[in-house]
C-alpha positions as MATLAB code, in Angstrom:
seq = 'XXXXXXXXXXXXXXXXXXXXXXXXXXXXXXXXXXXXXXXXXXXXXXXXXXXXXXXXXXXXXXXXXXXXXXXXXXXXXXXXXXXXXXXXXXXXXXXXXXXXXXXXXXXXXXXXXXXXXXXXXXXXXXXXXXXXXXXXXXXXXXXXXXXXXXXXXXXXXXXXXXXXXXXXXXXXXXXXXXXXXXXXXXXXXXXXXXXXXXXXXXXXXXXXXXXXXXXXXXXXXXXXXXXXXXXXXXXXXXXXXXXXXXXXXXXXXXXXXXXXXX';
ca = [
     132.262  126.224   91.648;
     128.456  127.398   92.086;
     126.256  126.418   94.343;
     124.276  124.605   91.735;
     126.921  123.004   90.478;
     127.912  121.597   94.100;
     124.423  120.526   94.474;
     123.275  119.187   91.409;
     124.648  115.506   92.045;
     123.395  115.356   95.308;
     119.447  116.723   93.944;
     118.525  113.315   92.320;
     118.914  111.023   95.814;
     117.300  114.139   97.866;
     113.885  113.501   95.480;
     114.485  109.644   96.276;
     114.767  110.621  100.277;
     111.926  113.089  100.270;
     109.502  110.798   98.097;
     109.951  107.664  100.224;
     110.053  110.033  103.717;
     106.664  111.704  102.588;
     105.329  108.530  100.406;
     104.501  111.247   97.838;
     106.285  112.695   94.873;
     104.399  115.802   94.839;
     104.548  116.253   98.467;
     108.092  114.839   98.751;
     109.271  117.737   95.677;
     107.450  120.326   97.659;
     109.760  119.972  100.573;
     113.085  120.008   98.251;
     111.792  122.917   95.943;
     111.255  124.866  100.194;
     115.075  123.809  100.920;
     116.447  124.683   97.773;
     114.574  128.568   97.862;
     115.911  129.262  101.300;
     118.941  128.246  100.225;
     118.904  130.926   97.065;
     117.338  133.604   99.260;
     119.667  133.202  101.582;
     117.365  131.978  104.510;
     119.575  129.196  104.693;
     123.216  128.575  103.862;
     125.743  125.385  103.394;
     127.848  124.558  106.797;
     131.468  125.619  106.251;
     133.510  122.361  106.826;
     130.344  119.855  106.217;
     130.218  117.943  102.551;
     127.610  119.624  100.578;
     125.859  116.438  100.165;
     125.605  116.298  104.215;
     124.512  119.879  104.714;
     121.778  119.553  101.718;
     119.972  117.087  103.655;
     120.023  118.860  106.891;
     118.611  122.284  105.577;
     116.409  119.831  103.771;
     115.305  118.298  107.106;
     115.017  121.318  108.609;
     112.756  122.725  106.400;
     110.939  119.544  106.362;
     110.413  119.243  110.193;
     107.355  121.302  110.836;
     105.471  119.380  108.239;
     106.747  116.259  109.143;
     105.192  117.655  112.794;
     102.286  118.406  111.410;
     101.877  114.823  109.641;
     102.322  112.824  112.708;
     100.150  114.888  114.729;
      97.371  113.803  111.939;
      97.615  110.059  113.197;
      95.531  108.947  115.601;
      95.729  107.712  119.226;
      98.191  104.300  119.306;
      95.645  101.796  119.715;
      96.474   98.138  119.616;
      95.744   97.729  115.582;
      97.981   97.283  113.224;
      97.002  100.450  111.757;
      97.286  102.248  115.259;
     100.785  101.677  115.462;
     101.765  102.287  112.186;
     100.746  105.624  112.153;
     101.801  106.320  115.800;
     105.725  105.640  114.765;
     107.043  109.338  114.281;
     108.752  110.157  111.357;
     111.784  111.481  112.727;
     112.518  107.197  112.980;
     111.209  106.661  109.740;
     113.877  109.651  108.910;
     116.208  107.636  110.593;
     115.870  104.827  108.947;
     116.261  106.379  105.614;
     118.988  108.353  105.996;
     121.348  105.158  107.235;
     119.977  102.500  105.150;
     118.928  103.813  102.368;
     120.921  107.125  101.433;
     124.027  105.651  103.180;
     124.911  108.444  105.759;
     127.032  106.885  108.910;
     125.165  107.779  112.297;
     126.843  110.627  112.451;
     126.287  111.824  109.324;
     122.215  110.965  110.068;
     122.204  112.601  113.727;
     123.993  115.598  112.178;
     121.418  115.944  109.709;
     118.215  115.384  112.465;
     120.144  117.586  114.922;
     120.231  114.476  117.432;
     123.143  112.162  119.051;
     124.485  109.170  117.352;
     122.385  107.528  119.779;
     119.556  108.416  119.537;
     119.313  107.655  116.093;
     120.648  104.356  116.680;
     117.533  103.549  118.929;
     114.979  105.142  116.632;
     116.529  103.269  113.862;
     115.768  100.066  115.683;
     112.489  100.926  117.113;
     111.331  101.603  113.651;
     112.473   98.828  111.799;
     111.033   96.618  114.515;
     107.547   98.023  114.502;
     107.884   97.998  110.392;
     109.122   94.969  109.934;
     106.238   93.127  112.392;
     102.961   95.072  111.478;
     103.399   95.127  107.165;
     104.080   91.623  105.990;
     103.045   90.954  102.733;
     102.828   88.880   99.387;
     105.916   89.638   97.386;
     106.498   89.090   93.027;
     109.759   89.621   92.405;
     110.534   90.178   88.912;
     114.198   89.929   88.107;
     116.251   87.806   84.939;
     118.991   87.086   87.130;
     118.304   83.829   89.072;
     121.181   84.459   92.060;
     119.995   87.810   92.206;
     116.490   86.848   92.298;
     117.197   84.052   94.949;
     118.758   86.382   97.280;
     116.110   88.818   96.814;
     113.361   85.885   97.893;
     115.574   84.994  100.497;
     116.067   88.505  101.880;
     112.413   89.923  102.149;
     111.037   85.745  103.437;
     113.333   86.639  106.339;
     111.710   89.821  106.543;
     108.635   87.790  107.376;
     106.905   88.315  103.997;
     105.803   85.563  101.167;
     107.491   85.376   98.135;
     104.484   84.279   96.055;
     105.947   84.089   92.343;
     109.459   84.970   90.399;
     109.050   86.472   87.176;
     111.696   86.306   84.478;
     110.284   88.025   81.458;
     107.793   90.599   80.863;
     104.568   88.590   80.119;
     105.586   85.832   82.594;
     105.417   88.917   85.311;
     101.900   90.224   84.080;
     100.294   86.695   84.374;
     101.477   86.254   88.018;
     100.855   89.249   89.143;
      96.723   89.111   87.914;
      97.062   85.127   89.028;
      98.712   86.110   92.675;
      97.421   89.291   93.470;
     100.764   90.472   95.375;
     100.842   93.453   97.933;
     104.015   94.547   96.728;
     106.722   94.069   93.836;
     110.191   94.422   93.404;
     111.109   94.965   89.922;
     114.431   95.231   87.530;
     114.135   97.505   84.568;
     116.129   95.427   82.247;
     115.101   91.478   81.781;
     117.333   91.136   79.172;
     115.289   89.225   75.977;
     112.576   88.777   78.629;
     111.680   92.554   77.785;
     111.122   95.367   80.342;
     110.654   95.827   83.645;
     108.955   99.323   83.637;
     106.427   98.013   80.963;
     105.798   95.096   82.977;
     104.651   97.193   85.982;
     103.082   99.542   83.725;
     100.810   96.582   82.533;
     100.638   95.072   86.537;
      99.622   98.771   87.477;
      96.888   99.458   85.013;
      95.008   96.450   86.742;
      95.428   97.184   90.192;
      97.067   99.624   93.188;
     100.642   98.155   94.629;
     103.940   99.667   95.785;
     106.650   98.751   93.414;
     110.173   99.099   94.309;
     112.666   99.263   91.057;
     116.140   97.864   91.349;
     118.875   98.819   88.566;
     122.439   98.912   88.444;
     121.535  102.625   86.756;
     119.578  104.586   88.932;
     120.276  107.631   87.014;
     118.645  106.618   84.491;
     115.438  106.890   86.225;
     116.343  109.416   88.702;
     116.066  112.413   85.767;
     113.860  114.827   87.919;
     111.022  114.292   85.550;
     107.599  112.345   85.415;
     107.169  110.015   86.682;
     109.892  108.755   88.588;
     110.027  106.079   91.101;
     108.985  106.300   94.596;
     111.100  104.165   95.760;
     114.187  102.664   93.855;
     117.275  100.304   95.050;
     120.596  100.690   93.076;
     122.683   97.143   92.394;
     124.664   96.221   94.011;
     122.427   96.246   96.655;
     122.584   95.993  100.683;
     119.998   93.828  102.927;
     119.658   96.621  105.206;
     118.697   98.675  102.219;
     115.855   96.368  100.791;
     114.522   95.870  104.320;
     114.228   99.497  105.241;
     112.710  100.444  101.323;
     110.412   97.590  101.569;
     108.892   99.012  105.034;
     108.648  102.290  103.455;
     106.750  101.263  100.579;
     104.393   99.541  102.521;
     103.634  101.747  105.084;
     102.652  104.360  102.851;
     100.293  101.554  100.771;
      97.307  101.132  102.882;
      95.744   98.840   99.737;
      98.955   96.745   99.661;
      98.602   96.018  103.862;
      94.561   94.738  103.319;
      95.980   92.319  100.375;
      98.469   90.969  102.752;
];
């Protein structure tokens, strides 16, 4: 088998990673399109004994390091803002983060990829999630046609400490509550059934005004295609409550607008 055929699975998550690590899609492709030329020139090369998947996101993070150097050295002094601590918290723990909760990798797998111990990560797992999860509350519209899965949903992110300020079934019914409630940040399913669609009712919500929205499908494939636009940031169903909480601090930390609504 080729290398691109080994890798081609794994290339759709890697844009999800390097989108919500960098909180830009340009940005976040520029990193992947670096990994993926050093691989083909031969700067860089698969570990023998490592699943491809594993050793994709570690020449990935590799390649990614000096920027993601770079970035946090942009931040200013901690101070004792909000703001000042957000942007003090390095993003190898925001890498962290990511790499357990979101793409699924064991600790291992995660302190493989950073080049650190499984304990390590462990703590800058934690001492990310904490600072996240205390500095960027917010006001949450969740749009989804199922009403369990919309209850656990509100129940999840109001014991994240943010407000669930409306539940949306249909398309319209999302639109009016979003311009009536002004939410910092909305999690969305693409498919509400005969209520319509999900994208076009954050299409509609995002002509009016600046938020993070997070998508949740049972078919992430469908919108993880490679071209534009995708999704920032997008949870697949079933979903896990480690997952929402640690996409829900990513989207907001990269949404300065979405923190001043809160």
């Amino acid at each position: 088998m080729s290398m691109s055929q080994t890798l081609a699975p794994h290339l759709p998550y890697l844009r999800r990673y390097a989108r919500a690590l960098r909180g830009s899609q340009s940005s976040g492709y520029a990193h992947v399109r670096a990994a993926l030329t050093a691989l083909l020139a031969g700067d860089q090369s698969l570990i023998e004994g490592v699943p491809p998947r594993v050793g994709l996101y570690r020449i990935f993070h590799a390649i990614w390091q000096s920027g993601a150097e770079h970035f946090d050295n942009e931040a200013p002094a901690a101070s004792h803002s909000p703001e000042g601590r957000l942007k003090s918290l390095s993003a190898t723990k925001r890498a962290a983060l990511l790499l357990t909760a979101v793409e699924a990798f064991s600790l291992e797998e995660a302190a493989f990829i950073v080049d650190e111990t499984p304990e390590e990560v462990e703590a800058a797992i934690l001492g990310a999630q904490k600072t996240i999860d205390s500095q960027l509350a917010s006001r949450v519209l969740i749009i989804e046609d199922e009403p369990i899965i919309a209850l656990d949903l509100e129940n999840l992110v109001t014991e994240l400490g943010h407000k669930v300020v409306a539940v949306a079934a249909t398309k319209d019914d999302a639109v009016a509550k979003a311009k009536s409630e002004r939410p910092g940040l909305v999690l969305a399913d693409i498919n509400l059934g005969e209520g319509g669609s999900g994208i076009d009712a954050v299409s509609e919500i995002l002509a009016s005004f600046d938020i993070p929205v997070i998508f949740i499908t049972a078919y992430p494939e469908k919108l993880l295609t490679g071209e534009r636009p995708e999704p920032t940031y997008l949870i697949a169903k079933p979903f896990l409550p480690e997952t929402v909480q640690a996409t829900v601090g990513q989207a907001l930390f990269f949404h300065p607008v979405a923190r001043e609504a809160a």
